[in-house]
N, C-alpha and C positions, 0 to 999 in steps of 0.2 A: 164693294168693288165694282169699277165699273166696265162692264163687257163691250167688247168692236165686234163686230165682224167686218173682215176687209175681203172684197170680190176679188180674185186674182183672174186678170186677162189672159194673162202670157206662161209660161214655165214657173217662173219664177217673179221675186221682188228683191232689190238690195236690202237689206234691213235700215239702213240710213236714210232710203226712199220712203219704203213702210211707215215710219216717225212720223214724217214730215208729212203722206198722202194723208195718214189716219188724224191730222191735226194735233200728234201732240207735241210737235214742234214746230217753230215757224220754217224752217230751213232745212235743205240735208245737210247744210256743217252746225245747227245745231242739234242734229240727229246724230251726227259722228260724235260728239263731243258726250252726248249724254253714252254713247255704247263705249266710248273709251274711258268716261268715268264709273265702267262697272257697274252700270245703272238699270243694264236689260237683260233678262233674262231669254233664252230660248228653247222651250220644250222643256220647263227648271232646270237650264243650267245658265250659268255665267255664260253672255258672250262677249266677247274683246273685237271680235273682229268686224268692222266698220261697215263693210262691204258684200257682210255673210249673205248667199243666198237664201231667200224665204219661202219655201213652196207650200204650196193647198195641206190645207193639214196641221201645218205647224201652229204650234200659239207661240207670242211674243207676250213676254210680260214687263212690266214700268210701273212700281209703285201698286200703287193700287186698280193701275190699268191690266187688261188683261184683252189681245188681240188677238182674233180666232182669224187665222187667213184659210179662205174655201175656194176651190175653185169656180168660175165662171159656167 
């Protein structure tokens, strides 16, 4: 499995941004697409929502990615 850590600047991240900052998508509409194909998990759950906010703390997961978002 392979682990991220992503530095959070601000409050928060969209998770669509997240994707696409952390590389593992080229795009945020191909970061939408993979969360509206039920593809990402948040904190182990299903997220559906495109535009969910992401704060310090959370993990994101995709496959066998697994993203540690920490505050700055």
């Amino acid at each position: 499995m392979q682990q991220l850590t992503f530095t959070l600047d601000g409050e928060y991240i969209e998770l669509n941004q997240l994707l696409k900052l952390t590389g593992i998508c080229d795009s945020g509409g191909a970061g939408k697409a993979l969360v509206a194909g039920g593809a990402v998990s948040v904190d182990g759950k299903q997220e559906l929502r495109k535009t969910c906010k992401i704060r310090a703390g959370q993990t994101v997961s995709l496959g066998d990615v697994r993203i540690r978002v920490v505050a700055a």
